[in-house]
Structure formats: structure tokens, C-alpha cells
C-alpha positions in Angstrom: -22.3 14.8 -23.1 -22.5 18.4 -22.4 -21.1 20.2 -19.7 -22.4 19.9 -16.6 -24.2 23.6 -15.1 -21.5 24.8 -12.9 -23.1 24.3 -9.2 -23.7 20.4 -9.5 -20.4 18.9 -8.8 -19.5 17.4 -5.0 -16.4 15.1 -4.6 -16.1 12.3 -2.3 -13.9 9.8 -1.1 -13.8 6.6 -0.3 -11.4 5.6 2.8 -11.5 2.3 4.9 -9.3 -0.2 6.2 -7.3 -2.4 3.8 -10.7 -5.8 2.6 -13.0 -3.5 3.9 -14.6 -3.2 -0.1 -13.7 0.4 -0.7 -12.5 -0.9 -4.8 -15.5 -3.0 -4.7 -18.2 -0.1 -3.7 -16.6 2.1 -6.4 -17.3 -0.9 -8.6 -21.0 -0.8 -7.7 -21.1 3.3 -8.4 -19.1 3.1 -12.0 -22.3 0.1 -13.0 -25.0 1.9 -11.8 -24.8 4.8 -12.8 -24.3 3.6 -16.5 -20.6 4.2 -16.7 -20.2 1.2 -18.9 -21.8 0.3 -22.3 -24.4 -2.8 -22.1 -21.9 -5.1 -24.0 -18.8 -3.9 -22.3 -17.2 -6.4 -20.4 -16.3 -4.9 -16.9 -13.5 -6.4 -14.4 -13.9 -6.4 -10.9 -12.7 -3.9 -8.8 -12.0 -1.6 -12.1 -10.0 1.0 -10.0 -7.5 -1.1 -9.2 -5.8 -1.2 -12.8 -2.0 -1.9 -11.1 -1.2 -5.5 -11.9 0.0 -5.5 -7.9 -3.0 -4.2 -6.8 -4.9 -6.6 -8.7 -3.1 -10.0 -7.1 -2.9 -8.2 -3.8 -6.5 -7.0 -3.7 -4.9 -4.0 -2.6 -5.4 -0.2 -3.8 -2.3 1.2 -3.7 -2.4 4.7 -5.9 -5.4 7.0 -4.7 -7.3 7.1 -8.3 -10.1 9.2 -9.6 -13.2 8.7 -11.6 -16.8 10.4 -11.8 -20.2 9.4 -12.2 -23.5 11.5 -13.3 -26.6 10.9 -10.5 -29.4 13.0 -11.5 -27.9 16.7 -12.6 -25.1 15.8 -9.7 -21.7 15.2 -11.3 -19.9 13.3 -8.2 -15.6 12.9 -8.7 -15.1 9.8 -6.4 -11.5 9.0 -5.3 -10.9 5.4 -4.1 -7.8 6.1 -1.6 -5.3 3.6 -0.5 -5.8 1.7 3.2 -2.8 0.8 3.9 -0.7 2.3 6.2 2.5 2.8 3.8 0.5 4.7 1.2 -0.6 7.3 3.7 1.2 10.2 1.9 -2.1 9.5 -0.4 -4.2 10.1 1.9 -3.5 12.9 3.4 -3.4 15.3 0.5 -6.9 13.5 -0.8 -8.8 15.2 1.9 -8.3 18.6 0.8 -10.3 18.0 -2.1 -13.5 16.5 -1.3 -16.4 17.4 0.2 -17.2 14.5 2.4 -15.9 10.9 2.5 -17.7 7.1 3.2 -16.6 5.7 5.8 -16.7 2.1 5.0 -16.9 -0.4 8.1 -16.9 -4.0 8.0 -19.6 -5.5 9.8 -17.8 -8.1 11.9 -14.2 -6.7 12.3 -15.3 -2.9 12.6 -12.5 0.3 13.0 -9.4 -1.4 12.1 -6.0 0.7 12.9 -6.2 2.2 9.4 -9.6 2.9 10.0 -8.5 5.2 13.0 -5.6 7.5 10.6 -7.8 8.1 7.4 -10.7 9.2 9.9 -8.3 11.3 11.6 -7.7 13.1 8.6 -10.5 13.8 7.4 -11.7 14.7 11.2 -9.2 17.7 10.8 -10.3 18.8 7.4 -13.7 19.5 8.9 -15.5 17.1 6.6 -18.7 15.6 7.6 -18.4 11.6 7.3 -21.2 9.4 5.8 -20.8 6.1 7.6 -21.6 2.8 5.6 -21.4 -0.4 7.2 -20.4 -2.8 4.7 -20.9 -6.8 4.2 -24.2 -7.1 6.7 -24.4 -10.5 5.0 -21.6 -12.1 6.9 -22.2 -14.9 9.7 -21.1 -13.1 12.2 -21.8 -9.3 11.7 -22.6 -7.5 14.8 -23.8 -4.4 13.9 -24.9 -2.7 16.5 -21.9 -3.2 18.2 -19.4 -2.2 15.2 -21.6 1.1 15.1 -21.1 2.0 19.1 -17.7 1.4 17.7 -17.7 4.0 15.8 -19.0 6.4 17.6 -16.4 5.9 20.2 -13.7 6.1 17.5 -15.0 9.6 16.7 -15.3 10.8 20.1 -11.8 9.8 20.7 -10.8 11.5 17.9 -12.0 14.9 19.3 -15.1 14.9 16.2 -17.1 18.4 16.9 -20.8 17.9 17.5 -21.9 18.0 13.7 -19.3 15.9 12.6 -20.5 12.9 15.1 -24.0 13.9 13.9 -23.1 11.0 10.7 -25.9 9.6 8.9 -25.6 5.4 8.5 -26.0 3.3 5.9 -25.6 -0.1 5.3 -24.7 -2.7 2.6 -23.4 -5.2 0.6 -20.9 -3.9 -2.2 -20.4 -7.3 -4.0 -24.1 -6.9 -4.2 -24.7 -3.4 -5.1 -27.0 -2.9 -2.1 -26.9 0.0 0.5 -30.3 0.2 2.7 -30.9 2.5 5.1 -32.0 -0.1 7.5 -30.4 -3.6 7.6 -33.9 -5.2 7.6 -34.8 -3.7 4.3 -31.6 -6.0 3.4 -32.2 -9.3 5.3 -34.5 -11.4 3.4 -32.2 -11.8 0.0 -31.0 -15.2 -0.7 -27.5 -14.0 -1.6 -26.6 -17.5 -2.8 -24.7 -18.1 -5.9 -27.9 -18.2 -8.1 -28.5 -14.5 -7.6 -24.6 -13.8 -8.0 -25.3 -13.1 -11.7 -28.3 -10.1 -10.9 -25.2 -8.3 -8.8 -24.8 -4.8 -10.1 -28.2 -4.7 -12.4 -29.7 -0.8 -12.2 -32.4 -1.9 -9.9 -29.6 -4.0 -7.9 -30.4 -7.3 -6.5 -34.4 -8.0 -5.1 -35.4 -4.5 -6.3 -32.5 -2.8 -4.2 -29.3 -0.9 -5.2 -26.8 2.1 -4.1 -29.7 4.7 -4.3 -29.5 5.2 -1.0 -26.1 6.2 -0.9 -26.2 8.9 -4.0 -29.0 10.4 -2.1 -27.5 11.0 0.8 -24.1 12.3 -0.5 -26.5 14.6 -2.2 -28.6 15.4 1.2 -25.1 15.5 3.1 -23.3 17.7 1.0 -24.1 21.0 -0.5 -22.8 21.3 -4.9 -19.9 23.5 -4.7 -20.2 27.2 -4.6 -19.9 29.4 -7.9 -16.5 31.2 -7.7 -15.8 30.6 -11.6 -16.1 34.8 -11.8 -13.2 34.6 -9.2 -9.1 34.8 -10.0 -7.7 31.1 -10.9 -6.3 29.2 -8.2 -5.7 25.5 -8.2 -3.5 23.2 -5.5 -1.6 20.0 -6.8 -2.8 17.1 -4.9 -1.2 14.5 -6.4 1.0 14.1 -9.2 1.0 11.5 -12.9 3.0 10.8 -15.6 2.5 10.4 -19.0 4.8 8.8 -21.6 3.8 11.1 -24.1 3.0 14.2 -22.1 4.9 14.4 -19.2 4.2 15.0 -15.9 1.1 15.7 -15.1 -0.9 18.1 -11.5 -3.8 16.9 -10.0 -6.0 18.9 -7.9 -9.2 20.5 -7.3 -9.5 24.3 -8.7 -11.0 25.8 -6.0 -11.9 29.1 -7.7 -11.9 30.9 -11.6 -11.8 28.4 -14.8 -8.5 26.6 -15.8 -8.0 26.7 -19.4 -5.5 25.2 -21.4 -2.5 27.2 -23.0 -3.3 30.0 -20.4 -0.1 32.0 -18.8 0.0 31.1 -15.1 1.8 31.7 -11.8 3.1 28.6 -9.9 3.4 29.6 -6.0 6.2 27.2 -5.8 6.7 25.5 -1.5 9.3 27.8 -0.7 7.7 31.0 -1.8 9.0 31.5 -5.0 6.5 32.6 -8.1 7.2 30.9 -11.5 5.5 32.1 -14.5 4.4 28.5 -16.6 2.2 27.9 -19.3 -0.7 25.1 -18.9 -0.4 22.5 -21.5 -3.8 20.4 -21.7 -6.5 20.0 -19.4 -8.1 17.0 -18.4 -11.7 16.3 -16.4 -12.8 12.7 -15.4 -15.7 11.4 -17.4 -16.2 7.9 -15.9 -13.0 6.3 -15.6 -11.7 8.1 -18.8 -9.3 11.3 -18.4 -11.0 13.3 -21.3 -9.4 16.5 -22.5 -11.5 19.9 -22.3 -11.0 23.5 -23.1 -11.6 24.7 -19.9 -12.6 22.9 -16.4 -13.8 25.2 -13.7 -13.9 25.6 -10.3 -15.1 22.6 -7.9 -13.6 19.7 -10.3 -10.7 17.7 -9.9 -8.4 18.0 -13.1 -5.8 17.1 -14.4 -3.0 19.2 -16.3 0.2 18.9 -18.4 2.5 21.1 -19.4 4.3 22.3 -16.0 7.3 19.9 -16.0 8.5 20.7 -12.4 5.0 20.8 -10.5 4.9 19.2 -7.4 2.8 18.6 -4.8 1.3 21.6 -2.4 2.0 24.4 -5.4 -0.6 26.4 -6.2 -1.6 27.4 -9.9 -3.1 31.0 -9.9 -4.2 33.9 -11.7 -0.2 36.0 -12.5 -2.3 39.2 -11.5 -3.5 37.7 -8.2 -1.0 35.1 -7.2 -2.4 33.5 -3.6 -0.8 30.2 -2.6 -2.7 28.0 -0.2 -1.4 26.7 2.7 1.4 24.3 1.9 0.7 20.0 2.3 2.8 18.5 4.8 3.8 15.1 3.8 4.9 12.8 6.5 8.7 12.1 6.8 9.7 8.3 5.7 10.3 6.0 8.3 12.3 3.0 6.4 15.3 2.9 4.2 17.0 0.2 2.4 20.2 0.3 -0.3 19.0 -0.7 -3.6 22.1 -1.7 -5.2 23.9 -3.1 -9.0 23.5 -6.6 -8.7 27.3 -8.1 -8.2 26.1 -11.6 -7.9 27.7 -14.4 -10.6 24.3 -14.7 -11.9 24.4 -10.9 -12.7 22.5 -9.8 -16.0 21.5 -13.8 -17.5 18.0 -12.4 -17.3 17.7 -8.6 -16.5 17.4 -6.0 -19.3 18.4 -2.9 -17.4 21.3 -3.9 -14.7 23.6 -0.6 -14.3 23.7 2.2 -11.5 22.6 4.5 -14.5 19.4 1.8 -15.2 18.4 2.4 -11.5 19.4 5.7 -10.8 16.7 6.8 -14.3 14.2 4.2 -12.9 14.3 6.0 -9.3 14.1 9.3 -10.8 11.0 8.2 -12.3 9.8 6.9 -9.1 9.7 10.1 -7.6 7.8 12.6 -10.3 4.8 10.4 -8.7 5.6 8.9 -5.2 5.9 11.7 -3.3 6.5 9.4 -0.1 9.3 8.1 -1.5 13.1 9.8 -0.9 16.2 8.8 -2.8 19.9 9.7 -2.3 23.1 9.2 -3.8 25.5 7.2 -1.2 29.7 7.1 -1.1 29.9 4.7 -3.9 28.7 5.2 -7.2 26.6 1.6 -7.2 24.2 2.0 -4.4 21.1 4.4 -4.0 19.4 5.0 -0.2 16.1 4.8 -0.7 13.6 5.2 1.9 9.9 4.9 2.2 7.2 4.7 4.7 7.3 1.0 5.2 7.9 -2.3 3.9 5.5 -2.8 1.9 6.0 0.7 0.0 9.4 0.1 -1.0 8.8 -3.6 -1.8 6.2 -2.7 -4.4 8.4 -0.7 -5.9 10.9 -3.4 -5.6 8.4 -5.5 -7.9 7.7 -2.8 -10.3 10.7 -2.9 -10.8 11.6 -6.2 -11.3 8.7 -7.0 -13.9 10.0 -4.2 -15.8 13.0 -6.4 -16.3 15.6 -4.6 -14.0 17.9 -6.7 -11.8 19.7 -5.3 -8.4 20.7 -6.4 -4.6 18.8 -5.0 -1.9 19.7 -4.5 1.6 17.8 -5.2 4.8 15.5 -2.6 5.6 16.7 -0.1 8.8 14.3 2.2 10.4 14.8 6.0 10.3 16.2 7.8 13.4 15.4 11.1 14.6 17.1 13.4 17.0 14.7 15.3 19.7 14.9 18.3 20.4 17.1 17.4 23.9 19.4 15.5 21.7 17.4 12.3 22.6 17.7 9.6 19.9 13.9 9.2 18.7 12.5 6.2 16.6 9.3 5.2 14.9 7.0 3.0 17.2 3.4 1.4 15.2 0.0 0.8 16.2 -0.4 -2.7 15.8 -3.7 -4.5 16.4 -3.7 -8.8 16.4 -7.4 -10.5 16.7 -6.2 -14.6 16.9 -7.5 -17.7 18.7 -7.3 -17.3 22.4 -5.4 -20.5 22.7 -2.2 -19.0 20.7 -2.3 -15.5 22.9 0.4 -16.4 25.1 3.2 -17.2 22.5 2.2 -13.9 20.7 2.1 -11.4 23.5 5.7 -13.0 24.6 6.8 -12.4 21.4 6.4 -8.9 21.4 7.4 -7.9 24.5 10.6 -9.3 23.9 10.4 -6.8 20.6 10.1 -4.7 23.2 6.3 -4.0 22.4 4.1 -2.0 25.2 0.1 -3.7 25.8 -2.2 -1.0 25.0 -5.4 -3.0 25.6 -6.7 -6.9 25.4 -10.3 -7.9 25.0 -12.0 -11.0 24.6 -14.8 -12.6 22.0 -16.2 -15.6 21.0 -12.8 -17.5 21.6 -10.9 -14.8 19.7 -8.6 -12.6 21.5 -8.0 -8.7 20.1 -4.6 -7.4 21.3 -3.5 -3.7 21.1 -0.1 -2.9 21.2 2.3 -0.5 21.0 5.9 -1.9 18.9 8.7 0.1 17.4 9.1 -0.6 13.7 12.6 -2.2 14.4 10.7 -4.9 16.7 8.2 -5.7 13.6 11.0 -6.6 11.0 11.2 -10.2 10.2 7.7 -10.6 12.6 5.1 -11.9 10.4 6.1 -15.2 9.3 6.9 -15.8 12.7 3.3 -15.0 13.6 1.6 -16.5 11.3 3.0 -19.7 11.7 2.7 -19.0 15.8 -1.3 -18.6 15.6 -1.2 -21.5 12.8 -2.7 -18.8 10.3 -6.1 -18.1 11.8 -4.8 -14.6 13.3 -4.7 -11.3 11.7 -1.9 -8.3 12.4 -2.7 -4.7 11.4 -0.5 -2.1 12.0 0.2 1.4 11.3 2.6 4.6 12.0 1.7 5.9 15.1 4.4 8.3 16.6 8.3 8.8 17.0 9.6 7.7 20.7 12.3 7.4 23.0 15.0 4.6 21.5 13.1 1.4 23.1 17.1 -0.2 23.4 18.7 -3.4 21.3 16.3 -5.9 20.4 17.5 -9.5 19.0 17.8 -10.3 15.7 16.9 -13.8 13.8 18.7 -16.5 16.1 19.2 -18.9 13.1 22.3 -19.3 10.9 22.5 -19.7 7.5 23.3 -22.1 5.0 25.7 -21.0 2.5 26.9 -22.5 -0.8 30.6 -23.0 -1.2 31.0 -22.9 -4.6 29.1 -22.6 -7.9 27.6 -25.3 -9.8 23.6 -27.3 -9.8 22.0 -28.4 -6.9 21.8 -32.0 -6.6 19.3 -34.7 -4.8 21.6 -36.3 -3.1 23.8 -33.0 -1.6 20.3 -31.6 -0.5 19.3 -34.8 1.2 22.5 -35.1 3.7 22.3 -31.1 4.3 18.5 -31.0 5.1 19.3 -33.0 8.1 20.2 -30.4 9.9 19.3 -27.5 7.3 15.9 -26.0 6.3 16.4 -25.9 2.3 15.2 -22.7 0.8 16.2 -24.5 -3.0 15.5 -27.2 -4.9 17.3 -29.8 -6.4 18.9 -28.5 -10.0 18.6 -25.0 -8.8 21.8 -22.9 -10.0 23.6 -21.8 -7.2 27.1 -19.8 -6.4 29.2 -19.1 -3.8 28.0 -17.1 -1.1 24.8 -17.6 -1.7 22.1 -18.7 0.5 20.1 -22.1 0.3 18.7 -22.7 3.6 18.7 -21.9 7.8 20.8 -23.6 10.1 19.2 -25.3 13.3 21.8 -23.2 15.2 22.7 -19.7 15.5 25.8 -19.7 13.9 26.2 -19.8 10.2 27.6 -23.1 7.8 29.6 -23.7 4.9 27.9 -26.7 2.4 28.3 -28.0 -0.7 24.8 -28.5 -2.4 26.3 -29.2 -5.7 28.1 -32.5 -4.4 27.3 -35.8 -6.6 27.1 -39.4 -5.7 30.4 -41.4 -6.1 29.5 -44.2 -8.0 30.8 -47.6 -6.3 30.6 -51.2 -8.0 27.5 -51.9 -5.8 24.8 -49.3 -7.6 25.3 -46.3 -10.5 25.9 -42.3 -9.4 22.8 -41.7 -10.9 20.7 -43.9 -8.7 18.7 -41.5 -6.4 15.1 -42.8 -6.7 15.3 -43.6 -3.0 15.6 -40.2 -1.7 12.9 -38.7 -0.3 13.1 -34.7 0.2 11.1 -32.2 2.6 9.5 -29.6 1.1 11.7 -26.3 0.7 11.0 -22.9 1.8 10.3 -20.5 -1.0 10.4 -16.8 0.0 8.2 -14.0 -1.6 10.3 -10.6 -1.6 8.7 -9.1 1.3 9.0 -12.5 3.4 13.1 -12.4 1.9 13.7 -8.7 2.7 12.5 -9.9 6.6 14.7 -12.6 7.1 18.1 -11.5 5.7 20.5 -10.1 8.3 22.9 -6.6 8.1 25.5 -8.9 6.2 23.1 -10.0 3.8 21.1 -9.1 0.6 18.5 -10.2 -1.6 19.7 -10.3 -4.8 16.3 -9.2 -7.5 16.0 -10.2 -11.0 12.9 -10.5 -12.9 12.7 -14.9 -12.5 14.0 -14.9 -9.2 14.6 -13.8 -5.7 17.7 -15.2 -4.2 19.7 -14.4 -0.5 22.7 -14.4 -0.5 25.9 -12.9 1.6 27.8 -9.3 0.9 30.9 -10.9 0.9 30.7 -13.9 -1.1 33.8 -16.0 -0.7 34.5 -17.6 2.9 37.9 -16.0 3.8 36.6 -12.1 2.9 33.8 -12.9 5.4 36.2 -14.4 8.2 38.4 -11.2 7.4 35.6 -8.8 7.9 34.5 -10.4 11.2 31.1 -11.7 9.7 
């Protein structure tokens, strides 16, 4: 493929709320614009190559890719919609020339919705919007799209930028039209499931619409190749082999490798650095060139302490760009050497040194992320901007094969600037069955949650509120199993607030084994009584740990190990009788919400088990727990 002449390349991205099809659109680009061979065998969602991401349906890590439409060459980067990858987000927008907007047609703005479009408001781009899945039941267009336009107003968009063009499509399909009639008379039924992606789409239709107007929207980016080199990291990789790696757009000159640069560094010192190789996106595939020039996103090695915000230029005409502010973290947790009698039966890598490389690691690519060394040599502070950004690390992690306790999560203080203690409060947005309103809404005002708004459709109620991160921990079990899981909770960083005061903690006590041994049929049976069983019977178990939640608030010593005597009536081993409830089995993020301050979770790569800080009985009583 030769090189593409230097004024046809415009980058895009591709930011939505988390289900809204963002992976799935990108999808429809790579095939149709003859990415793949004929007899390759392509995977849904493609982008999201993270085995996480792919069980989750989640995107997680901002990734970038490029496609060839007419003489265009168009980078697209398929950003993260959750609210804890924000720090992805943020720094995307300084590198592309517009982004889609993509809007599902019966939910519409979401929360996340609101902050990516807020970013990108501020970099001055020019959104295209696409309103995505017209073929559900009960899409309402129109409305979603008045939606939209009051979302921008409120978000202070200037005259051109609320002067979007709109599309409309079906991403599974392929299809974008530029009116939703054009799009209504497919039978999208499973027999036509196999035409989905096809050049000329399904009934004759496909994403031409969309190229064109990206092309329409967006002018190529100016020539400034005859200009000095300059070049802001973005984002950051790693390679195995090469070493860290810069990403970012060169926004003047050509980039070649093994040239001498200057690296502005974020606190205004120069560095002189040498490039290693450079690397353009053809497709999905990082290919290495000679040179890449201004306008592309690239990729380079060679720079082992580059970070995000520095700015690669010309030695003879060093200009660093204005730095990238990356929002503060908002959660931290102790990841600590597992302890536990259990410690290292399946984990390869279990020592502070282990975790203390593994976290290093962490952080040459999640710039979100902040670790530091605490008073004792086994425990790191770790902090991240949520729960669900630490707990996928926790998960990396764990399939990787390392083993160590985790705390419960505490949010992240701040000080005013009167002295005031300041913490961080979320945007949270619930749409449930009317009928289970009244249970939610007390709920969180007693997690001292402020009503922003409430509005009513077809039997579904949409609640805004207000609710500091504090009030959210532990939450949504409880609220799924309150609106009998037909409601949805979305929920995002909004601000840092006045301390909203104490707010209750879990009200049930524990279960905790008494000493080590196998659970057995008959032990559970007697202790499920009164116990809600989070084991199984021949489940290895030690003391301190925990196997299930007390009825009442205070905590409980049992033996879940304890055989039956055998009597001269029946044998020990004569349990066919027993009849057992179900237990409770906990994912990690479901574990990390439900243990207290005096608790952990206790992470190997087979299992996720609670258990106590202080495991034996008298240490506990000692310390007041």
C-alpha cells in the first residue's frame, strides 16, 4: 500500500454511553472498508481485544485503528464509556478532528453521554450525531433527538457546534441512513443476520452515509510537514520487547525514526532523547514506517520515561503544548500479600516484590491509576477513579496468576480552600418500574443522595440524583434485587462537595468460621437457619474466614466443618435427607461491596474468598472488632 498524499488524513472518535454500539460501529467501518481478507475470520466487536472487555461487553482501553475511504485515510479511536476510564477520554479529544456521537434510540443521553460530550464541547470539535439501533420496539426518535439538542444547549455548545448533522442506524446491521425511512422496510430477522456487514450492507444499504459525512464535516488536515517537529503523547503502551511506547498525533513536521529529539517534559524541563521506531495504524495492525507525518496518530518506542502531556519537538525549536490535565482519583483500596492459611496453594506470584513489579507495570499505561508505598512493607495504596477501574485491575491480576488481600474501597478526601472537608459526590441516573420507585428513592436518601429530577414513561420511572461515592458502595446488589432486576443505574463523577456527614454501613453480621477444616452438609444445614451461606458443602475453609451473613447485625462464631455423630439408630454418613438453599456466590466487585473496614477479600486466581483482618476470635475481641 503506498503512502497516503499528505492532506487526506482526518481522525475521529467514537464516544457514547457504555451498550450504546460504539465497538460494534467500528466493527461495521473495519468490514467495509475491506480491512479484512475475504477468508479471514473476523470476531465481533474486534476492538475490544481485552479478555475483560470481551465478557463484559465493555471497552475499557481507548484503541486505535484506520480505514482507507476513497483517497481519505480516517484513524478511528473507539474510547471507553464508562465513567472510571475517563482519564481516556479526556486526552482522546485533543487528537481528532470530530467525534460520533452515538445515541441509542430508546434510552437516549445517558450520564456518560453528558461527560464525553462535554469534552469534546470544549475542544471545539464539531459533533456528528448518529442515532443508533432505530430497529428497537420502542425507539422514539424524535424525542431522543430534542434530547440532544437540549443536552448540547446545556452544555453551553456555540452556534456551529449545535449546527450537528444526524444520522441514523443500525450497527449490528451495518446501516447508517440519512433518514430512518430509508431504513424501515428491512426484515431484520435472523434470516438476513448472515448478509450483516456485506459491502453493499444489508437491502442495498451500508455506512456510506457516515464516511461521507465525516468527509463533508471535516476538512483533511492542513500541510505543516515543512514545519519544525512537534508531537503530544496522548496515551501511553507497552511492549514486551520494545518498551514503552507514546501515542499521539504529530501535529506539525515528519517524525522519523532514530531522529535526535527534545522532550518538553510537564514540569518544564527539556530532555534530549532519541526516537526508537515509528509506528502508523494500517487497519488494526501497528505497522512500522520510516517516517509518519503530520496529522497521523503514531506510535513510537524508544523514549523509556515518556509520559502523558510531553511534547516531542524539533531540539532547535523546542515548543511544548499546553499540558493534559488528568483528573485526580477518587477511590483507594490496600492491595495487600495474601496472609490467609490458604496463601500461595494456587498463586504463582504472592510476595510484596510480585505486586509491587506488577503495579509498576500498571502505571507505564494507566495513567488514572496512583500507587504508594504505606508504613508496612506488605501493603500498597492504590487508588483509582472507581470501582470498577481498580477491580479490573484486580482481575488482571488475578488471571495472571497473582494472589493478594484487598481492602474495602474508601473514597478520596479533599480539603477546600476554607479548610472545609470536600468529597466526591456522582451523577447517578436509575430508569426502573414505577412500582419499585418508592423503595429506591428511600434508599438513597438515607445515602444521603439529593433528587435532581424525576420523570415518568410508559410505567417506567427515570430518577436523577445527586449521591456521594461513599453512599454508592455496597448499593447495587441491593438495587437490583430492590427493582427485582428490571432497573438500570448509571452513574458518573460529577463534582467534589461539602462532607454530606456519616452514612450507615451494611446492617448484617457475618458468619465466620472457627476453625480450619471442609465444609460439611450437615454443619451448613443447622447454620443456614439463621445464616445466608456464601459456601458450599466440601468447600475448604479457615478460621476467620467468612461463609455467610447473619440475620442480625452483630457478627457469629460457627463451625461449618462439624460432622454427624453417628448413633446406633443411622450411620454419620447418612445425609441424603438434607435439603440445602442455594448459596450466595460473589463476583469481586459484588465481594469488594459487601466487606466492612475489618474485612478483606482475599484474591487468588480459583477463588475469591472474605474473610476477617484478624483471624482468630480473641485478637478480634482484643482489638474491639
Amino acid at each position: 500500500m503506498s503512502e497516503l498524499k499528505r492532506d487526506k488524513i482526518i481522525n475521529i472518535a467514537v464516544i457514547a454511553h457504555v451498550d450504546a454500539g460504539k465497538s460494534t460501529l467500528v466493527d461495521a467501518f473495519l468490514k467495509q472498508s475491506g480491512v479484512f481478507r475475504d477468508n479471514e475470520e473476523v470476531v465481533d466487536q474486534v476492538m475490544d481485544s481485552d479478555d475483560i472487555e470481551r465478557e463484559r461487553g465493555i471497552t475499557i482501553y481507548s484503541k486505535n485503528c484506520s480505514v482507507l475511504h476513497d483517497d481519505y485515510k480516517i484513524n478511528i479511536v473507539d474510547t471507553p464509556g464508562h465513567a472510571d476510564f475517563s482519564s481516556e477520554v479526556e486526552r482522546i479529544m485533543k487528537t481528532v478532528d470530530t467525534v460520533i456521537l452515538l445515541v441509542d434510540s430508546s434510552e437516549g443521553p445517558m450520564p456518560q453521554t453528558r461527560f464525553v460530550l462535554k469534552k469534546s464541547l470544549e475542544q471545539g470539535l464539531k459533533p456528528i450525531l448518529l442515532i443508533n439501533k432505530i430497529d428497537k420496539k420502542d425507539a422514539r426518535i424524535d424525542e431522543v433527538v430534542d434530547e440532544v439538542y437540549e443536552l448540547f444547549m446545556n452544555l453551553n455548545a456555540s452556534d456551529e457546534q449545535l449546527d450537528f448533522p444526524i444520522l441514523y442506524g443500525i450497527a449490528r446491521q451495518g446501516i447508517v441512513v440519512y433518514d430512518p425511512k430509508d431504513a424501515a422496510d428491512i426484515n431484520i430477522g435472523d434470516d438476513n443476520r448472515k448478509l450483516k456487514h456485506t459491502p453493499e450492507g444489508l437491502g442495498g444499504l451500508n455506512i456510506a452515509p457516515l464516511f461521507e459525512t465525516i468527509v463533508k464535516q471535516c476538512d483533511p488536515y492542513p500541510d505543516l510537514t515543512k514545519k519544525p517537529l512537534q508531537m503530544q503523547i496522548s496515551s501511553l503502551g507497552y511492549d514486551d520487547y520494545i518498551g514503552r511506547l507514546g501515542i499521539g498525533r504529530v501535529t506539525r513536521g515528519v517524525i522519523k525514526a532514530g531522529e535526535q529529539v527534545a522532550v518538553a517534559k510537564s514540569d518544564g524541563e527539556v530532555k534530549s532523547a532519541k526516537i526508537g521506531q515509528v509506528f502508523i495504524y494500517r487497519g488494526l495492525k501497528r505497522v512500522a514506517v520510516p517516517e509518519a507525518q503530520c496529522g497521523d496518530i503514531v506510535v513510537v518506542s524508544g523514549i523509556s520515561d515518556i509520559s502523558i502531556g510531553e511534547t516531542i519537538c524539533d531540539p532547535d525549536n523546542v515548543q511544548p503544548m499546553s499540558n493534559i490535565e488528568i483528573e485526580e482519583p477518587t477511590m483507594s483500596m490496600n492491595f495487600i500479600v495474601n496472609k490467609s492459611p490458604f496463601a500461595g496453594h494456587v498463586g504463582k506470584y504472592v510476595t510484596s516484590r510480585h505486586i509491587r513489579e506488577r503495579l509498576n507495570k500498571e502505571l507505564e499505561v494507566n495513567v488514572g491509576l496512583k500507587v504508594e508505598e504505606t508504613e508496612t512493607t506488605d501493603s500498597f495504596k492504590v487508588s483509582g477513579r472507581g470501582e470498577l477501574h481498580l477491580s479490573i485491575l484486580i482481575e488482571n491480576m488475578r488471571r495472571e496468576g497473582y494472589e493478594l488481600a484487598v481492602s474495602k474501597p474508601e473514597v478520596i478526601y479533599r480539603k477546600g480552600e476554607d479548610g472545609r472537608k470536600l468529597e466526591p459526590i456522582e451523577e447517578v441516573v436509575v430508569t426502573l418500574p414505577a412500582q419499585y420507585s418508592g423503595t429506591v428513592i428511600s434508599k438513597l436518601n438515607l445515602r444521603k443522595g439529593m433528587m435532581v429530577q424525576m420523570s415518568e414513561e410508559n410505567g417506567y420511572n427515570r430518577i436523577e440524583y445527586h449521591v456521594p461515592t461513599r453512599g454508592l458502595l455496597g448499593y447495587r446488589s441491593e438495587f437490583i434485587n430492590d427493582t427485582h432486576g428490571e432497573g438500570s443505574m448509571e452513574k458518573r463523577f460529577l463534582k467534589f462537595d461539602d462532607y454530606k456527614g456519616e452514612i450507615e454501613g451494611r446492617t448484617n453480621g457475618v458468619a465466620i468460621a472457627m476453625e480450619n477444616g471442609t465444609a460439611t452438609p450437615y454443619a451448613i444445614s443447622n447454620i443456614s437457619e439463621r445464616v445466608m451461606m456464601f459456601i458450599d458443602p466440601g468447600t475448604e475453609v479457615y478460621e476467620g474466614m467468612i461463609v455467610g451473613m447473619n440475620s442480625r447485625s452483630e457478627d457469629m462464631e460457627v463451625n461449618p466443618c462439624k460432622a454427624k455423630k453417628a448413633t446406633n439408630m443411622r450411620a454419620a454418613g447418612n445425609d441424603e435427607a438434607i435439603k440445602l438453599s442455594p448459596s450466595r456466590h460473589f463476583t469481586l466487585e459484588e465481594a469488594l461491596e459487601f466487606i466492612e473496614d475489618d474485612e478483606l477479600v482475599e484474591v487468588t486466581p480459583d477463588d475469591i474468598r472474605l474473610r476477617k483482618k484478624l483471624l482468630k476470635e480473641l485478637e478480634r475481641r482484643r482489638a474491639g472488632h
